[in-house]
Every structure is written in structure tokens, then in C-alpha cells.
C-alpha positions in Angstrom: -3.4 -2.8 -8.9 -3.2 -5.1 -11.7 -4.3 -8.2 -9.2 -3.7 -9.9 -6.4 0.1 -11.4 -7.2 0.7 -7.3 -7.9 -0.8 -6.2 -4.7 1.3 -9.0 -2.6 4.5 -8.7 -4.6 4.7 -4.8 -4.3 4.0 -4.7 -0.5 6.5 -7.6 0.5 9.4 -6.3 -1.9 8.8 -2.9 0.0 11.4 -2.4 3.1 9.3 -1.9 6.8 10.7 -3.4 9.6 8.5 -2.6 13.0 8.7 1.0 14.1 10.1 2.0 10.0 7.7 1.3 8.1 7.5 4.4 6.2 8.1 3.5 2.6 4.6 1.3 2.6 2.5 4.5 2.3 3.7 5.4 -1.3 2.8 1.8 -2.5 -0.5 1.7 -0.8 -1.4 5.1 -2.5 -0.2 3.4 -5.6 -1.7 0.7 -5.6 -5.0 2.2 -4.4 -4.8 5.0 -7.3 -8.0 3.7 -9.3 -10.3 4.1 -6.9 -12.1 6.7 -5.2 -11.0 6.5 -1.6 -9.0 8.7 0.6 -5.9 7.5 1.9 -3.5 8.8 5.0 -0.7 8.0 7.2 -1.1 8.9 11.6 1.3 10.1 13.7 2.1 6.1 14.7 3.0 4.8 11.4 -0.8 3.2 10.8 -2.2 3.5 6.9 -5.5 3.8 6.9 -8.0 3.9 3.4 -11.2 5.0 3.9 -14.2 3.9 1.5 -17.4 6.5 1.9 -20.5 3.9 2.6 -24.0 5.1 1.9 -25.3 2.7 4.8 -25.2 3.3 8.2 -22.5 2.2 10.3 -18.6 1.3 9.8 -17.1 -1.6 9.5 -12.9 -2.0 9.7 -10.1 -4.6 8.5 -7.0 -4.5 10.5 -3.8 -6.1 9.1 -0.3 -4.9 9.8 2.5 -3.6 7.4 5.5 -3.7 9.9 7.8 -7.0 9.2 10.5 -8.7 11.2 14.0 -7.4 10.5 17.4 -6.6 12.4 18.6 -3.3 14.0 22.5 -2.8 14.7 23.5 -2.5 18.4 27.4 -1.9 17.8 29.5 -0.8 15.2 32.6 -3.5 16.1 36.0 -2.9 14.4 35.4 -3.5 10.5 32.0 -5.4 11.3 27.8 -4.6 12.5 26.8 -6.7 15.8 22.5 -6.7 15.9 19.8 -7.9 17.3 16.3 -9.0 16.3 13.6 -6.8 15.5 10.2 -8.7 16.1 11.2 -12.6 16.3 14.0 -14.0 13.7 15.1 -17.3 14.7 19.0 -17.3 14.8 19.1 -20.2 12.8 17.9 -19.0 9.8 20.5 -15.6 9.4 24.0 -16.7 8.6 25.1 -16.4 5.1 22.0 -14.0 4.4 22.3 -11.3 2.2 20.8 -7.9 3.6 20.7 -4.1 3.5 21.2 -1.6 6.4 19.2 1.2 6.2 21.7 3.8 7.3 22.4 7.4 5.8 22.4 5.6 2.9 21.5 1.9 1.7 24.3 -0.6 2.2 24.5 -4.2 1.5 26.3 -7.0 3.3 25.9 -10.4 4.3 25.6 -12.2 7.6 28.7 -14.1 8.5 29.9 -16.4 11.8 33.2 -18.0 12.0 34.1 -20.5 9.5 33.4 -24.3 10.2 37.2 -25.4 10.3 38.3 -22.4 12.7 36.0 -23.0 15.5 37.1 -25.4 19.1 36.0 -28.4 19.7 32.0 -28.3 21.1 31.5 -25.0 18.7 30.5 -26.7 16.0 27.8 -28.7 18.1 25.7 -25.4 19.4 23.0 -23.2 17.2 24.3 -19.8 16.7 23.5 -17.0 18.6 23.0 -13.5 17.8 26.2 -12.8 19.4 28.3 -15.7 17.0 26.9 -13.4 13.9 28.1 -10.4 12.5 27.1 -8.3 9.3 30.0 -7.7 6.9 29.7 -4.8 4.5 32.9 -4.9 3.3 33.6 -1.3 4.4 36.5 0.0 6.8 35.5 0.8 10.6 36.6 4.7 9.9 34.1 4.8 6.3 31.2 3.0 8.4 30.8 5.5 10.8 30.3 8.0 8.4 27.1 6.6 6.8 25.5 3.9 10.0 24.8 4.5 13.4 23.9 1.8 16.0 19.7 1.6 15.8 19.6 1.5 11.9 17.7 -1.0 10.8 18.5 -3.8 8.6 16.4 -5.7 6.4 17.3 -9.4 4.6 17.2 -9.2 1.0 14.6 -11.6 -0.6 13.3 -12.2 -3.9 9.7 -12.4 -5.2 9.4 -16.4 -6.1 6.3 -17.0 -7.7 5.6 -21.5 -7.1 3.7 -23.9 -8.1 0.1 -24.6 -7.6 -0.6 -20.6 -7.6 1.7 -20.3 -4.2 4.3 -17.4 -3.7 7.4 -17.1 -1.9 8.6 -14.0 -0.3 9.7 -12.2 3.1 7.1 -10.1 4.7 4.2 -12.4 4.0 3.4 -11.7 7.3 1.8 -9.9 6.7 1.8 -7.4 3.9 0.2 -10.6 2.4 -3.1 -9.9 4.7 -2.3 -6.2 3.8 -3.1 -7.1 -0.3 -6.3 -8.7 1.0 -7.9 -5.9 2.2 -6.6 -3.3 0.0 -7.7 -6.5 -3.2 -11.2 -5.6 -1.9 -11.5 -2.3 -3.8 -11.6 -4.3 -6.9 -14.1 -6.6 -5.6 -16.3 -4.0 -4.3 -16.4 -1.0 -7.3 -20.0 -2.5 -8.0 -21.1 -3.0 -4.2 -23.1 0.2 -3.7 -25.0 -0.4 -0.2 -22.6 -0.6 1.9 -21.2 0.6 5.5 -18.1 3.0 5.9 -15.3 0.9 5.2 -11.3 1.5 6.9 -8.7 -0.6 5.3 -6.0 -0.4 7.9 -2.1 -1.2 8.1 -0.9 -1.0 11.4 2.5 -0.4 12.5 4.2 -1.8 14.9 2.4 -5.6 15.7 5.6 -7.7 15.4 7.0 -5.2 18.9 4.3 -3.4 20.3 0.7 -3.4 18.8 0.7 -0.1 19.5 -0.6 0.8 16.2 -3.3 -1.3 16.1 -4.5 0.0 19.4 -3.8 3.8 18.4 -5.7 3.4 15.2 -9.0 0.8 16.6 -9.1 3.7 19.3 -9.1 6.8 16.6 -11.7 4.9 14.2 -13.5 3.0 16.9 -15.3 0.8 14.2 -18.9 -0.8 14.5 -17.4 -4.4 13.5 -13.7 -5.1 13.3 -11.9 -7.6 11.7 -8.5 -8.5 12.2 -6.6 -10.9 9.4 -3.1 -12.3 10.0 -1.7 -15.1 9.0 -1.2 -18.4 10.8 0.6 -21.9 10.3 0.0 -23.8 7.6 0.9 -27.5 7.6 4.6 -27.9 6.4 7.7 -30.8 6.9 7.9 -30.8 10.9 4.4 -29.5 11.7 1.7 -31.7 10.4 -0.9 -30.4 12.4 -0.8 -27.1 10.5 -3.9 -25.8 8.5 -4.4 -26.6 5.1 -2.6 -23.5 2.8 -5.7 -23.6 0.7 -8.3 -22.8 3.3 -9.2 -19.5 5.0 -9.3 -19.7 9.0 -12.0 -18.2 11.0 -10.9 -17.6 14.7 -13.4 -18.8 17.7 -12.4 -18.0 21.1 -11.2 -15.5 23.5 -10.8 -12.6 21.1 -13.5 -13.1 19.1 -17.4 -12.2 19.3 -19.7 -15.4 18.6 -22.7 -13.6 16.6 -19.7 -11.9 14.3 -18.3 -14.9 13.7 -21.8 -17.0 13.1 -22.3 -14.7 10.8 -19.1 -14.8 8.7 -19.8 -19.0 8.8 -22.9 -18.7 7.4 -22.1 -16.1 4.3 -18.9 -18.8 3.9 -21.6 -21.7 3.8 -23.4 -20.1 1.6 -21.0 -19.4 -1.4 -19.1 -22.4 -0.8 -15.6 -20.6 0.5 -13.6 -23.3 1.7 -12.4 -22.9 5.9 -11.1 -23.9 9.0 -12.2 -23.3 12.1 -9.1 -22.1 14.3 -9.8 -22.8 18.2 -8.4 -19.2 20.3 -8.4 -20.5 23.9 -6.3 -17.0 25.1 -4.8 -14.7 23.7 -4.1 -14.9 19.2 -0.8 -13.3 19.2 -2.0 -11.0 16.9 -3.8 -7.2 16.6 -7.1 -9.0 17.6 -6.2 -8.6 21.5 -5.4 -4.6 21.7 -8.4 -4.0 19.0 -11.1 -6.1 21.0 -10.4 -3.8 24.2 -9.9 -0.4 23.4 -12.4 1.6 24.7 -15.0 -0.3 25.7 -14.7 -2.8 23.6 -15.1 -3.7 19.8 -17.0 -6.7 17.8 -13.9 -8.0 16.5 -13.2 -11.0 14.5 -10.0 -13.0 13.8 -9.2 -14.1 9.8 -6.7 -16.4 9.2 -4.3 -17.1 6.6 -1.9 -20.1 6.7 1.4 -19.7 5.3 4.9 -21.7 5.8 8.3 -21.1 7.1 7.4 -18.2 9.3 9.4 -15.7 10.4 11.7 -16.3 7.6 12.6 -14.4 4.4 11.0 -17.3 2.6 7.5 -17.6 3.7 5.1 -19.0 0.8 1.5 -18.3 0.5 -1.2 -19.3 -1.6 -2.7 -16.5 -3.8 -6.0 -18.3 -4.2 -6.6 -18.3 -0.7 -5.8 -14.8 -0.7 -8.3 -14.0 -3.1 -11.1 -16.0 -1.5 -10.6 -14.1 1.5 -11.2 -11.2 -0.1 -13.9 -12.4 -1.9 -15.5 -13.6 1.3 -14.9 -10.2 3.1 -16.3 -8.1 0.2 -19.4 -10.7 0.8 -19.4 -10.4 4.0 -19.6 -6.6 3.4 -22.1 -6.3 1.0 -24.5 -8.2 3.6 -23.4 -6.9 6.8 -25.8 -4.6 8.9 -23.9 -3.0 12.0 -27.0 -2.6 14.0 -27.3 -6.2 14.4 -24.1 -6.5 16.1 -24.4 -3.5 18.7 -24.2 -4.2 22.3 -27.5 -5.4 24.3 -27.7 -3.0 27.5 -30.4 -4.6 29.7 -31.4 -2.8 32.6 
């Protein structure tokens, strides 16, 4: 892992829609070569790198490596009909260039029917899924041979590095959370008192956070973190967060003394945040880790990013690396004990 552009640019390039993300596990072993950790893919998809602590206690970070995509429900004449895997907006798709992941990798592009053929009124509605189809230039009897209905299909996008140290990419949700954590190792090759640490990608969040349940359950941490990203102020929301501040979650999934705690090592070296207000439910992993069993310390880390659920989310690296500097921090100070639960009889 060279640094922290590497780490992001390697896991968003990678191909992992929810439910496939298999190709993630050789790049995290790649990128996690140099140091002494043991890494290893469950049953559900979830990667999980382990760091041996010499202090008591475990502590775990939680992102997940599945991203949006498409998945083919019909093979229609000469043409792919799909559907969404995890939340694309519709409006985003046509003229896209993508790949379907079938017995073997084919490209195509997304195509609707051209401005001057449609009716009267056509022109005036968003396109649905069911206006779209994916051309790959292939005959009906040759595309049967090599894609079934359920491959997946991912849109193509290209690593953009921007301005004002800001990338642009697909998959920054959240592969880019997913470089935070595994960033870490670098930060923490001289941090020798420290808990057991699991650096987790989960599978599945963007369908069925079953991979973040499956895995909190198997490692059933001390303290647990959670980090994924949220919206950053962009043309048409203006009360997003700032791109260049880390958020810290308060509210229904997290616990207060975890989260006091985090504040105060933030305070104290001068790491720029916001505070982001949870009044339910995140919408992320931080739900199904908080309840499994009978309950984890769990904390919700933010990081803002634009365009959303799009192939071109942007992202800023330096809040990237803050957040993993203020996790490596918050690590090298953390004793679990202190957050255990109080039984009073």
C-alpha cells in the first residue's frame, strides 16, 4: 500500500456488486502484504484482517466492500432488461458504459429509445428501468451462450483524481471507508499497546446487512465502530456536511460514553468534525452490529462524499486520512474495560 490514493483507487476500480463481491479479497491481501496480520474471507462474503493486540480486549471497524450495480432479469431478443442491485437512481444509467459479468466479461452500454422516435408525452417522463436496455452488440443466439438472467453488471468508471486532494470514482461507498481502516496498518506499525484489532469488509449492506450481522456476531467485539459514508454538501443539497470534516454519529445507534470518548481524543489533536444527529435508524451496518447478541458498544464514523449512488462519487483523501489518523488515536488510547456494561443488581 503505497498510501491512501493507492488503497482507495485499488478497492473502487475492483468489481463487487452486493452478494459478488469476491474479487475484493485478493486486493485486500495485497494491499495488506507488509504487515504482519492474518487475513480471511467467511462463508458470507465478509473480509476480515485481524491485528494480534498485546492489551486486553478487542476492538472492531466495520465498513462494507459490496457496491451498487445491476443484475440482468431477461435476455430480450438481441438486448439485456435489468434491475437495480442496491439503489441506482434511473436517471443516472442511460448512455453508461458497463460490463456484465457472465461466463465471461462483456461490455455494452445502456441505451433507451432515441429522443426523435418517442410519442408525444415520452419525452416529458424520467426513465424507468423498464425504458432501458443493455446493448452488447452480440446476437440473441451468441448471448445465451456466455449470460444467463441473474449475472451481474457493473458500470465502468474511471479513477479521476480532482482538485483540492478530492477523488472521483464509483464504489466510494464505500470501499472508500474500506481504505480507511485497512490505511490504519501504516499508522499503527509503531503503536505497540494495543487491543485486538478486526478490520472488517462486510458483504452485503447495500441489500441485506447480512454480513455485517454474520460477522459482529462471529467476532462479537468489545467496541465497534462502524464508518460509512454520508452526504456531503453539493449543487441541490446545501445542508450537506462539509467534504473536509469527519462526522461522528450521536443518536439511536450509537453509545454516548463511546462517542464522548472519540470527541475528546478529536479535541485533543485538533481533527476537524461534525456532529451528525441519528434520531432512528443510520441506514447503515451500525443497526444490525449494535444488536446482535446482546448488544455491542458501537459507534457510527462518517464520511461525506457527493453524487451518491452514482459511478461518480468524489471524496476527499485528506479526510480519509484524518479519519484514520483519528482511529489509530483513538486506538492507541482506548481501554475496553471502560466501556463494558454496568449490571447493577
Amino acid at each position: 500500500m503505497k498510501n491512501m490514493v493507492d488503497a482507495v483507487k485499488q478497492l473502487t476500480v475492483a468489481p463487487g456488486p452486493s452478494g459478488a463481491e469476491d474479487s475484493l479479497f485478493s486486493v485486500v491481501k495485497n494491499l495488506v502484504r507488509e504487515f504482519k496480520v492474518k487475513v480471511e474471507k467467511d462463508r458470507m462474503g465478509n473480509i476480515v484482517v485481524f491485528k494480534k493486540g498485546n492489551k486486553k480486549g478487542s476492538v472492531a471497524f466495520f465498513t462494507h466492500n459490496d457496491e451498487i450495480g445491476l443484475m440482468v432479469t431477461k435476455i430480450d431478443k438481441d438486448y439485456l432488461r435489468f434491475t437495480e442491485v442496491g439503489g441506482y437512481d434511473e436517471k443516472v444509467l442511460l448512455g453508461q458504459e458497463v460490463t456484465v459479468y457472465g461466463k465471461k466479461q462483456i461490455k455494452g452500454i445502456i441505451g433507451a429509445k432515441p429522443p426523435h422516435l418517442q410519442t408525444k408525452g415520452e419525452g416529458d417522463k424520467f426513465l424507468k428501468f423498464e425504458d432501458l436496455y443493455i446493448d452488447i452488440a452480440m446476437k440473441n443466439k451468441d448471448i445465451v451462450k456466455y449470460i444467463s438472467v441473474g449475472d451481474r453488471v457493473i458500470i465502468r468508471s474511471g479513477f479521476t483524481e480532482m482538485k483540492q486532494n478530492t477523488v472521483c470514482v464509483k464504489a466510494l461507498d464505500n470501499r472508500s471507508c474500506g481504505a480507511i481502516i485497512l490505511y490504519m496498518l501504516k499508522l499503527l506499525e509503531n503503536v505497540k499497546n494495543h487491543p485486538d484489532i478486526y478490520l472488517v469488509l462486510n458483504s452485503q449492506e447495500e441489500t441485506t446487512m447480512a454480513g455485517s450481522e454474520t460477522s459482529a456476531f462471529r467476532l462479537n467485539p468489545d467496541v465497534a465502530f462502524v464508518l460509512d459514508v454520508t452526504f456531503a454538501k453539493q449543487a441541490g443539497y446545501e445542508q450537506g456536511y462539509p467534504l473536509d470534516k469527519i462526522g461522528l454519529g450521536m443518536g439511536a445507534n450509537i453509545c454516548r460514553k463511546i462517542f464522548d470518548f472519540v470527541k475528546k481524543v478529536a479535541d485533543e489533536n485538533n481533527i476537524q468534525y461534525f456532529i451528525e444527529p441519528l434520531p432512528s435508524m443510520s441506514g447503515t451496518d451500525a443497526y444490525a452490529v449494535q444488536t446482535v447478541l446482546k448488544g455491542l458498544t458501537t459507534m457510527l464514523i462518517s464520511l461525506p462524499i457527493r453524487n451518491m449512488h452514482s459511478p461518480v462519487e468524489i471524496a476527499s483523501i485528506k479526510t480519509m486520512e484524518e479519519t484514520a489518523k483519528l482511529l489509530s488515536l483513538v486506538i492507541s488510547k482506548i481501554d475496553v474495560k471502560d466501556f463494558q456494561e454496568r449490571i447493577i443488581k
